[in-house]
C-alpha positions in Angstrom: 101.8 -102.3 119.2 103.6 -104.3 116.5 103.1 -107.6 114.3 104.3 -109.3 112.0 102.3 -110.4 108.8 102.5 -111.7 105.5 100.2 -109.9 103.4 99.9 -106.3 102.1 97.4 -105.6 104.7 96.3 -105.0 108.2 93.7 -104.8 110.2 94.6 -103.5 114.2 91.4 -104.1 117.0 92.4 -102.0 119.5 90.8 -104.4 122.3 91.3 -101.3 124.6 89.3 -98.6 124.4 91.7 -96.4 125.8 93.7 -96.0 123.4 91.3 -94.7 121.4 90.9 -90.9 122.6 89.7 -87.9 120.5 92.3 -86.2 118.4 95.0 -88.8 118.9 96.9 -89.6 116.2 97.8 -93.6 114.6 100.4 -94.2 112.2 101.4 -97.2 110.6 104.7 -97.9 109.9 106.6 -101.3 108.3 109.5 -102.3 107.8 111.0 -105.4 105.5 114.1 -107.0 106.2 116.9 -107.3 103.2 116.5 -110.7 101.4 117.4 -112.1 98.1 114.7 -113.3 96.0 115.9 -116.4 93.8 114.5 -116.8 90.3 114.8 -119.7 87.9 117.8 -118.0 85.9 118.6 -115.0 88.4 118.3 -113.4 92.3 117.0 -110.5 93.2 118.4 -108.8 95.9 115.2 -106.8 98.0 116.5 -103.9 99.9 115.3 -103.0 103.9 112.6 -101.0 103.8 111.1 -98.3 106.4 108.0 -96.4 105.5 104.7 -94.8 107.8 101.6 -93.9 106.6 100.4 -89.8 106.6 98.1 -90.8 109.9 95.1 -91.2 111.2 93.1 -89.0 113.9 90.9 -90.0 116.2 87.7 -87.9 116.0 84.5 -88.9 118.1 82.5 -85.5 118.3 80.8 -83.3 116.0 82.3 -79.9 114.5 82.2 -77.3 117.3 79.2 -74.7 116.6 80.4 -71.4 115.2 78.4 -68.2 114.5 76.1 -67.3 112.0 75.4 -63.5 110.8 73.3 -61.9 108.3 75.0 -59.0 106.3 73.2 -55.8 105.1 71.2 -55.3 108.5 70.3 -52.0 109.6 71.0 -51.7 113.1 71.7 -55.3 113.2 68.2 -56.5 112.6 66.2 -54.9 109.9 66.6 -55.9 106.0 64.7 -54.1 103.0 65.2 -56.9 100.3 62.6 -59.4 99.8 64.2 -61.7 97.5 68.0 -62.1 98.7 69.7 -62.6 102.0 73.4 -62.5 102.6 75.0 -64.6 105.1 78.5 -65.3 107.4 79.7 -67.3 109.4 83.0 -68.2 111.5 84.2 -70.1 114.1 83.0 -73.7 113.3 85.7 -75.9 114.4 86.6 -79.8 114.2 89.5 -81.8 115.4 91.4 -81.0 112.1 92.2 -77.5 113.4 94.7 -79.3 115.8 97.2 -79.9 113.3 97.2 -83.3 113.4 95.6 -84.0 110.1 96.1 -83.1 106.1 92.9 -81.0 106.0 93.7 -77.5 106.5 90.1 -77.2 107.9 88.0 -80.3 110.1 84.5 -79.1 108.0 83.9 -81.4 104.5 81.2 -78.9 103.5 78.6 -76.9 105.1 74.6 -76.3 104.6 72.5 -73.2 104.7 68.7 -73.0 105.2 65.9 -70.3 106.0 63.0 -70.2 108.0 61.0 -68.5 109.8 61.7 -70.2 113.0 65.1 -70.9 114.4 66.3 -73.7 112.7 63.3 -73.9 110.5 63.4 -74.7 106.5 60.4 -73.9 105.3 61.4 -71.2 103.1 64.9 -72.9 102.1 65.8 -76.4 103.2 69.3 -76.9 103.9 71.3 -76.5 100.7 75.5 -77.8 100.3 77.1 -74.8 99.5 80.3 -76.5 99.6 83.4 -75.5 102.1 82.8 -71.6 101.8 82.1 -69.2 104.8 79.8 -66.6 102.9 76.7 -67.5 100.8 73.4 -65.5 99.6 70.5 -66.9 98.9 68.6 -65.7 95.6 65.0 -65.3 94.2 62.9 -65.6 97.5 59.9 -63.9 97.9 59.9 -63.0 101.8 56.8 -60.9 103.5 57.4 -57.8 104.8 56.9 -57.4 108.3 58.0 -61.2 108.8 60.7 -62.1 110.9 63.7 -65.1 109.4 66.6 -66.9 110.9 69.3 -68.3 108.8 70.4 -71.5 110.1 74.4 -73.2 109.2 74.7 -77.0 109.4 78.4 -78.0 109.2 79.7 -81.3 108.6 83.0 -83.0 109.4 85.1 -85.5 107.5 83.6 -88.4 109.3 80.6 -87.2 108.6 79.2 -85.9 112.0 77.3 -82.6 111.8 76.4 -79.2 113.8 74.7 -76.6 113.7 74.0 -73.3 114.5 71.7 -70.2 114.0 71.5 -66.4 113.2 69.8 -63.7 115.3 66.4 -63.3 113.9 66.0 -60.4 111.3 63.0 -58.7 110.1 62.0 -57.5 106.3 60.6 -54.6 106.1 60.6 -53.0 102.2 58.0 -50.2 102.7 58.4 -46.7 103.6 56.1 -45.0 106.5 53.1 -44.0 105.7 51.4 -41.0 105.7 48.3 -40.9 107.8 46.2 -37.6 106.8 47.2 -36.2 109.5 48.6 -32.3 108.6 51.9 -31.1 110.7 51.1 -28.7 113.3 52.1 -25.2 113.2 51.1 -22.5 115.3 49.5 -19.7 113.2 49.8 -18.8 110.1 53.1 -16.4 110.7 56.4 -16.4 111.9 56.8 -14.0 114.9 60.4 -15.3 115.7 63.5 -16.7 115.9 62.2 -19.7 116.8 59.5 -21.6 115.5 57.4 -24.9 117.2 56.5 -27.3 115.1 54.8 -30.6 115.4 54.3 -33.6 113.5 52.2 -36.2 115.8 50.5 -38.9 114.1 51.4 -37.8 110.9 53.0 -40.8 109.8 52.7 -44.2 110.4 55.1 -47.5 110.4 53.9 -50.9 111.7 56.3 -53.2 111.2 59.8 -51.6 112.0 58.3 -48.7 113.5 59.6 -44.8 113.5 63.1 -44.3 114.5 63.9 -40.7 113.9 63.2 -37.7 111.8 64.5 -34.9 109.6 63.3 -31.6 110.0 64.3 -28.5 107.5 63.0 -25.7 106.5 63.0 -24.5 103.0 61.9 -22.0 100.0 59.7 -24.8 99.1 58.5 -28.1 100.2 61.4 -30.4 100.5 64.2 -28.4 100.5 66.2 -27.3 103.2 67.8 -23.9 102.2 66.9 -22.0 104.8 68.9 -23.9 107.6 70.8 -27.3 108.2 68.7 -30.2 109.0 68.1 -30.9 112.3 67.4 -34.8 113.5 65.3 -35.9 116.5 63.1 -38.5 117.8 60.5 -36.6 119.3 57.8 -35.9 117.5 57.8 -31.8 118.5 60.9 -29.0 117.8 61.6 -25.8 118.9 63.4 -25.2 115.2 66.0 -22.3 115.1 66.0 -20.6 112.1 69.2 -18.9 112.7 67.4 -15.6 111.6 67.9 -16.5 108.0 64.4 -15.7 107.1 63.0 -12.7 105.3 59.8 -10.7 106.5 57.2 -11.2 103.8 59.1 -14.0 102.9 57.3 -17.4 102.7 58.7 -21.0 103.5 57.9 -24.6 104.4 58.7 -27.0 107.6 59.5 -30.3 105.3 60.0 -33.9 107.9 61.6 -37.1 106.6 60.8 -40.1 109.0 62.5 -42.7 108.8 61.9 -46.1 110.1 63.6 -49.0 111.8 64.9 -50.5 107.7 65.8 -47.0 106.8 63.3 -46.0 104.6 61.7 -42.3 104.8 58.4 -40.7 103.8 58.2 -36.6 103.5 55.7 -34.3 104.3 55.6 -30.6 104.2 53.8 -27.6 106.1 51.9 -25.6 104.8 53.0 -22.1 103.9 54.0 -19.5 106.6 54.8 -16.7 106.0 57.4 -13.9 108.4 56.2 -11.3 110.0 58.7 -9.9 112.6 57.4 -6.3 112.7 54.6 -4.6 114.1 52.4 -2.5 112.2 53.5 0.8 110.3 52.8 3.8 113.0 48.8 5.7 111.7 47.4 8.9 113.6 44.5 9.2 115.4 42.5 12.3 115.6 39.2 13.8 118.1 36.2 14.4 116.9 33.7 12.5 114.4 35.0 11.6 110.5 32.3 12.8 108.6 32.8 15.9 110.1 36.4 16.5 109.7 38.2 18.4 106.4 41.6 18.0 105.1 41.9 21.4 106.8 40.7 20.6 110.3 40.8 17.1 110.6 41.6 16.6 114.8 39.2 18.8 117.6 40.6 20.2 120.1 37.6 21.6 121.9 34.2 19.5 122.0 30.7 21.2 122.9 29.1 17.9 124.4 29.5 16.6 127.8 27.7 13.5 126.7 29.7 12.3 123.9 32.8 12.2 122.1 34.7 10.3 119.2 37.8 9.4 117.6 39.1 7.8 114.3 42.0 7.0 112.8 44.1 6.4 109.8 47.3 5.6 108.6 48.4 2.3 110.4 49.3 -0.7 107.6 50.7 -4.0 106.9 51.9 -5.0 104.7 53.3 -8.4 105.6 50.0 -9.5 107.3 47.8 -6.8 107.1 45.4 -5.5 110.5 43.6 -7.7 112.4 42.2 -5.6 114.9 42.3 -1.9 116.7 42.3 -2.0 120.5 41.3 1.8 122.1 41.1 2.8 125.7 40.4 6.2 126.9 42.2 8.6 129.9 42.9 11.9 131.2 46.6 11.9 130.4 48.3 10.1 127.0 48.5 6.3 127.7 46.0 6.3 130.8 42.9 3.8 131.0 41.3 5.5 134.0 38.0 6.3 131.9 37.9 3.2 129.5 40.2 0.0 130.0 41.8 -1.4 126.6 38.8 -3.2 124.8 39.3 -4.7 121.5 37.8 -2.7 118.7 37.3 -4.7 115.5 38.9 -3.7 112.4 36.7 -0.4 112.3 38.7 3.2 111.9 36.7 4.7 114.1 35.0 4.8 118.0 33.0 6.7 120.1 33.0 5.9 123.9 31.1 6.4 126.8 30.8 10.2 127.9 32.3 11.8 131.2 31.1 15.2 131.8 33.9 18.1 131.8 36.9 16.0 131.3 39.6 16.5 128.6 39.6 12.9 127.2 43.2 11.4 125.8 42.5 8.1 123.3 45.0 5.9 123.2 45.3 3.5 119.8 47.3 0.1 119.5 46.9 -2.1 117.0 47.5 -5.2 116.3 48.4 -7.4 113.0 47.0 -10.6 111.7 49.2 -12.9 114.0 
């Protein structure tokens, strides 16, 4: 459209609403005629002139939302901090980013709140933070265990706004706990290669929960010199010890658990110690102690029928000393046909049950303090 006018302004009605259409683009352009402008004493001569304006755009809709994160998550939801949080965000668009206009960007500024709903400011209404995409909020004082949403309001240079909002995130600042419970071990030894071990309900996390935990072995509590560390979520291992442990040796089962955040707690075993080999070899010798000598300590003949006994000596220890004899009785070495296996104690000595005019073979084992 065109018109002529006198002034150094004008105002254009577009009586057709057509014309106006989002992200179209008006210019204004005039042009003056050559003409000679006479003064009392002189003329001046006015050149033609041609000029257009820079443009104007058309823009009848908010900023298109973009996406809001939160930086610093672990696993993309829990935080440890309690008095920052780190934001993002990308993607908010406006007419502008056509190309049509002067701005570079369609956004004038943008806003940035937290709450503790989505959308919600009632921990921090929305504050400019200018044209920036990145901004971290300082000196709150968030609960642990509480979940927050960071919220992004951006507004255009017509002053229309949108907004969008982060995945929730939860704070949690504290460590598991430790519940009293003691890790479960099975016996005081260790008989092999392989070792179970147990940690159930020894620790504790209730607001991010236990993700995973570090078990190691170790000299002493904490350390893990023994063997690598091994990770798992269960809360039982069938730990290898790669047969880096010495008999008579002592070590520790130390755990880290770690939670949802990160954090860990530690707790250790108590001590165990190795004990791989059965007891040194003793004797065992016929007939009644108090009546032997160091010159005829074993009988070979006895003169009841009713009665006979055995004692021994020379079986040790020394990793986890004798727990208990077990004897049984037989005609031939290693037989049980006249007295199963019973277990005996930790006595040196027995006397069984009689068999008239039998030879009698006594057969010793004996067990350590496993």
């Amino acid at each position: 459209m065109s018109s002529s006018v006198e002034t150094q302004f004008l105002n254009v009605e577009f009586t057709q609403e057509e014309y106006l259409q989002h992200g179209r683009r008006f210019y204004v352009c005039i042009h003056a005629d050559e003409k000679e402008m006479p003064f009392e004493k002189w003329t001046s001569n006015l050149t033609e002139v041609n000029a257009c304006s820079n443009g104007i755009t058309v823009d009848l809709t908010p900023p298109t939302p973009g996406t809001v994160n939160v930086d610093g998550l672990t696993d993309g939801y829990f935080q440890i901090s309690k008095t920052y949080v780190a934001m993002k965000w990308t993607d908010f668009t406006d007419v502008e980013e056509e190309g049509h206009t002067p701005h570079q960007l369609g956004i004038s500024h943008y806003e940035v709140a937290l709450g503790s709903v989505p959308g919600g400011q009632d921990v921090v209404k929305f504050t400019n933070v200018g044209s920036v995409d990145h901004y971290t909020l300082h000196s709150l004082h968030l609960h642990s265990g509480n979940t927050y949403y960071v919220s992004v309001k951006a507004t255009d240079f017509v002053n229309m706004t949108t907004a969008a909002v982060s995945k929730g995130f939860l704070v949690d600042s504290t460590a598991p706990v430790l519940t009293g419970q003691l890790v479960q071990l099975e016996g005081r030894y260790i008989t092999s290669r392989v070792v179970h071990v147990c940690w159930t309900n020894v620790f504790l996390d209730e607001e991010s929960g236990l993700k995973e935990y570090m078990v190691s072995m170790g000299t002493r509590p904490a350390y893990a010199d023994v063997s690598e560390n091994v990770i798992t979520d269960q809360d039982c291992l069938d730990f290898d010890t790669l047969n880096n442990v010495v008999d008579g040796h002592s070590y520790y089962f130390s755990l880290k658990a770690f939670n949802g955040a990160g954090l860990y707690t530690l707790s250790s075993s108590r001590l165990l110690t190795v004990d791989t080999t059965p007891p040194s070899t003793g004797h065992v010798y016929d007939g009644v102690q108090s009546a032997a000598s160091n010159d005829d300590k074993d009988k070979d003949y006895i003169t009841s029928a009713s009665e006979m006994a055995a004692y021994w000596e020379g079986f040790d220890d020394p990793h986890s000393n004798i727990a208990m004899y077990k004897v049984k009785v037989g005609t031939c070495a290693g037989c049980d046909d006249k007295l199963e296996e019973i277990e005996f104690g930790n006595t040196k000595k027995h006397q069984p049950p009689a068999h008239p005019a039998l030879p009698w073979s006594e057969v010793l084992h004996h067990s350590d303090s496993l």
